[in-house]
N, C-alpha and C positions, 0 to 999 in steps of 0.2 A: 810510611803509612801512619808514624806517631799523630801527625797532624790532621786523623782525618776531619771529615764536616761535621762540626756540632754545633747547629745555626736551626731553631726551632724558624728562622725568618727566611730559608730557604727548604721549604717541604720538598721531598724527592717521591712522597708517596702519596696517594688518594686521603689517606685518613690525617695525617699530618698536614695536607693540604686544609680538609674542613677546619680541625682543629686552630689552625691557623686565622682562618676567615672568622672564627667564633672571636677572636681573641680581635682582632683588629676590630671589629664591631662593637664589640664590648668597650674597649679604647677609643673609638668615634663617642661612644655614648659617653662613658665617664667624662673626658676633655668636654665633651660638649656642655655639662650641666656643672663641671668646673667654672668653666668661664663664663657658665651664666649664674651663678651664685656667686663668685665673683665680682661682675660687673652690678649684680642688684645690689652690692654691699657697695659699693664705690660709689653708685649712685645715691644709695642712702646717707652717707658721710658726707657725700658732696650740697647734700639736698636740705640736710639736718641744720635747725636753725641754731644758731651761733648763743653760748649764753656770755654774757661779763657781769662785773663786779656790779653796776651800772641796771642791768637789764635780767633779773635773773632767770632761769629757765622756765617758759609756760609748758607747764606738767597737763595741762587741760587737752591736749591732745594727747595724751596717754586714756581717755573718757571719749573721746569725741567720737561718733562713728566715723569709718572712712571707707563707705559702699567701695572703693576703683580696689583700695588695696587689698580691701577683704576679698573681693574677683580677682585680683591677681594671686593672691596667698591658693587662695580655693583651685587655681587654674593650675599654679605649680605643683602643689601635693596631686592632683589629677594626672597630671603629665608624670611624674614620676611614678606613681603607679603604674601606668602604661606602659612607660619606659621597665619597667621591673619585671612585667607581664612577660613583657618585648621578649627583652631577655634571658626570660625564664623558658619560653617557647622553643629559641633556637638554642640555649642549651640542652634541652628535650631532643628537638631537631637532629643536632650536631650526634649524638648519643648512639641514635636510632643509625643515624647514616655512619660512624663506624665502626659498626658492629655489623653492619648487612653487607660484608666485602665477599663474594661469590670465592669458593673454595672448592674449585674444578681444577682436578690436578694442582692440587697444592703441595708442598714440600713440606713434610713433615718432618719436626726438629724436636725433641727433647732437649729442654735447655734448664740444668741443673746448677744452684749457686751456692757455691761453697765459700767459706773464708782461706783468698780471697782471690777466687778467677772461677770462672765458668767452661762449664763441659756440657758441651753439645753432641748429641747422638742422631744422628740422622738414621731416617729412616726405622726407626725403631720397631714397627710392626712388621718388618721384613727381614727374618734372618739373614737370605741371603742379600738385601744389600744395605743392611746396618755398616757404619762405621762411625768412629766415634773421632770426635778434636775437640781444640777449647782456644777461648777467648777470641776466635774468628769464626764468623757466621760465613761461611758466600752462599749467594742470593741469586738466581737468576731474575735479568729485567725483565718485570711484565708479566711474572708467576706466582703467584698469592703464596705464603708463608704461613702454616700454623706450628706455632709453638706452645709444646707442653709444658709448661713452668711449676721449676721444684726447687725446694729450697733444703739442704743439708743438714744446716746446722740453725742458724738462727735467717731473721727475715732479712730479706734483699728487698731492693724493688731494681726492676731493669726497664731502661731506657734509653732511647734512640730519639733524639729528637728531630731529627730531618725525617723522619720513617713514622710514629707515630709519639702517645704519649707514654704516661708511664704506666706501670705494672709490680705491685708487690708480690714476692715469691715468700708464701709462709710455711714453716718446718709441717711438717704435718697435710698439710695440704698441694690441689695438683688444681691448676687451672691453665687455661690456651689465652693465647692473645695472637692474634692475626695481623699480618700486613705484606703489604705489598711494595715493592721499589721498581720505580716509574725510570728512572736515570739511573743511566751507568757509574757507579762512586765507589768513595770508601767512608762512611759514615760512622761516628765514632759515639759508641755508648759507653755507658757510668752508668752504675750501682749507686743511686739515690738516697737510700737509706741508710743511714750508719748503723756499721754491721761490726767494729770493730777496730780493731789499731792502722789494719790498712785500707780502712774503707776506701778512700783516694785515691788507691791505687788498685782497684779495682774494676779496670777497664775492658772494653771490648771494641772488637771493629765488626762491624757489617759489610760486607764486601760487594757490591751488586755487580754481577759480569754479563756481558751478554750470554745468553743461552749458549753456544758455543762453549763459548769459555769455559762456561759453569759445567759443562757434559762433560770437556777433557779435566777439569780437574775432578768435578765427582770421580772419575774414573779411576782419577790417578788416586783419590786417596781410598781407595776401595781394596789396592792393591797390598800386599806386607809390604814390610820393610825392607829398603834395598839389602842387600847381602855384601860385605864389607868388602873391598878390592883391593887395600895396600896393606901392607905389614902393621900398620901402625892401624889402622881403621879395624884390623884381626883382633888387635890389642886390646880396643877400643870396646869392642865387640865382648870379650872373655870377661873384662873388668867388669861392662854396664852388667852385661846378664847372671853374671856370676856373683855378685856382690848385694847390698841390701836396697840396690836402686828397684831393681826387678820387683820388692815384695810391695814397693807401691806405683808403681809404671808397668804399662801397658804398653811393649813394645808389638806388636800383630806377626807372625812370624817366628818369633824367638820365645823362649820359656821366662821374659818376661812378663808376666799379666797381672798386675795388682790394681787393684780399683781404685785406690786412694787419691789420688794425684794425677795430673793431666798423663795423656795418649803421647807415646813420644814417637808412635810411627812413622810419621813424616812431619817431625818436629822442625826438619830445617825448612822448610816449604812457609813455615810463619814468619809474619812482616816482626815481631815483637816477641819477649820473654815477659813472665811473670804479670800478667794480664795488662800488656801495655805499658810496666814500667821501662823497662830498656829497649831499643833496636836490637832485633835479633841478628847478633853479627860474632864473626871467632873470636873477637877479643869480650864482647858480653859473657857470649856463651861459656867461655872459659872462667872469666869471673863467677857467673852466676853459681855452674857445677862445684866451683873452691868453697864457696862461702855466699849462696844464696842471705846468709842474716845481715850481710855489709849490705846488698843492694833493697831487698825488701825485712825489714825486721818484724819477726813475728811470726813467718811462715812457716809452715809445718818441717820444712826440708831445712835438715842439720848441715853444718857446714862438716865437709870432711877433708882430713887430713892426709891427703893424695900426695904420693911423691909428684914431684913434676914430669916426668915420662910419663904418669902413670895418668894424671889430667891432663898432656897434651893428646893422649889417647884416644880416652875418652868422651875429651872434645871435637876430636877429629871425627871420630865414628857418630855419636851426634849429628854433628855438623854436615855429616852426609845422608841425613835421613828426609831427603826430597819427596 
């Protein structure tokens, strides 16, 4: 999933579609008055009379009237006008159409940006079916999205460019951005604004499933956390909760709950760790728990000094949290 679609030149949604159309129109128009202030210039050099040592240059037509070219001059500042007009209309246009995305049974997301990965809370106006994840949105196809946007610590802006444009998330303040995904994918967003040491790496996916899909997995992350099955996953289990991961993770389930840091309830169900720097896989995962500052530097999470039983544990029990 590291490689999903970030191709503003393939819209998956209605507003990223207009968007799109504004921007190719705008690029007919520029190209076009390129090549024609271009071609006026080429034909002026080509046209311009020659001076030599011999014949010096008649400056007398820098005086002369010249009624065709003063109409042409007058016709181009006229047409460019127009053209500017043009332009000015359908980005007014473009604007208005997307912002009026119908929001009938919409999915409501709380989507908060920290330094540096995002926490999404679905469902927020509803205790019972709040649940919370990060750095992966899914999306059902063909069901409008609003998202409440908040910013932690300093400004973000988030964007999705197959889905729509961008959007800054300011500390202090709370604003929606709506959209909709038209096709089934995995669409891949960035934090735009440098926000810090790992701005770069501060990724996301959007996941658009068909309705289906999206039902069983709302569901499933709706549910706690599995309950550990082998000796070692027990382990796994004693260390996470027991130790100082709990006072910033949020496992649902267990006397984990700290607000600081991503939801690790069905942490293994994620395509990616650390907002899309690595594949979420046992040997990442294991890395990342040792010593998160070797793969992202900067992050909030200390590296700790785990016997190795003690982090293959821990990673096991992790790594079973589907």
């Amino acid at each position: 999933m590291m490689d999903g679609m970030h191709d503003v030149w393939l819209p998956a949604g209605p507003q990223a579609a207009t968007l799109f159309q504004l921007w190719i129109a705008m690029l007919v128009v520029c190209v076009l008055v390129f090549v024609g202030v271009m071609a006026a210039l080429a034909i002026a050099l080509r046209r311009a009379p020659r001076a030599t040592a011999a014949t010096p240059p008649d400056l007398a037509v820098l005086t002369r009237g010249e009624p065709r070219l003063h109409r042409l001059i007058g016709g181009a500042v006229a047409l460019s006008g127009v053209l500017l007009i043009g332009l000015l209309v359908a980005s007014f246009l473009t604007d208005r159409a997307i912002a009026q995305l119908p929001l009938v049974d919409a999915v409501r997301i709380d989507l908060i940006a920290h330094q540096w990965w995002w926490e999404a809370r679905y469902e927020p106006g509803d205790p019972a079916r709040v649940f919370a994840t990060a750095n992966e949105l899914h999306v059902p196809v063909g069901r409008p999205v609003l998202l409440t946007l908040r910013a932690d610590d300093v400004i973000h802006s988030f964007w999705v460019p197959n889905l729509h444009g961008k959007k800054d998330l300011i500390p202090g303040r709370e604003s929606t951005f709506a959209f909709r995904a038209d096709r089934k994918g995995v669409y891949r967003g960035q934090c735009t604004e440098f926000c810090g040491y790992q701005h770069a790496h501060m990724g996301l996916f959007v996941i658009a499933d068909e309705p289906g899909d999206y039902a069983r997995w709302e569901a499933a992350q709706r549910l706690p956390a599995r309950a550990p099955r082998s000796d070692e996953e027990r382990r796994g289990f004693e260390l996470t909760t027991g130790s100082t991961c709990g006072m910033c993770h949020t496992i649902v389930g267990t006397s984990a709950q700290g607000q600081r840091a991503p939801d690790l309830t069905h942490l293994a169900a994620r395509s990616t760790l650390a907002a899309g720097t690595v594949p979420n896989t046992a040997v990442t995962l294991k890395a990342w728990v040792a010593n998160p500052q070797a793969i992202k530097p900067g992050v909030n999470m200390p590296a700790h000094a785990f016997a190795d039983g003690d982090l293959a544990a821990i990673s096991a029990y992790l790594g079973s949290l589907q």
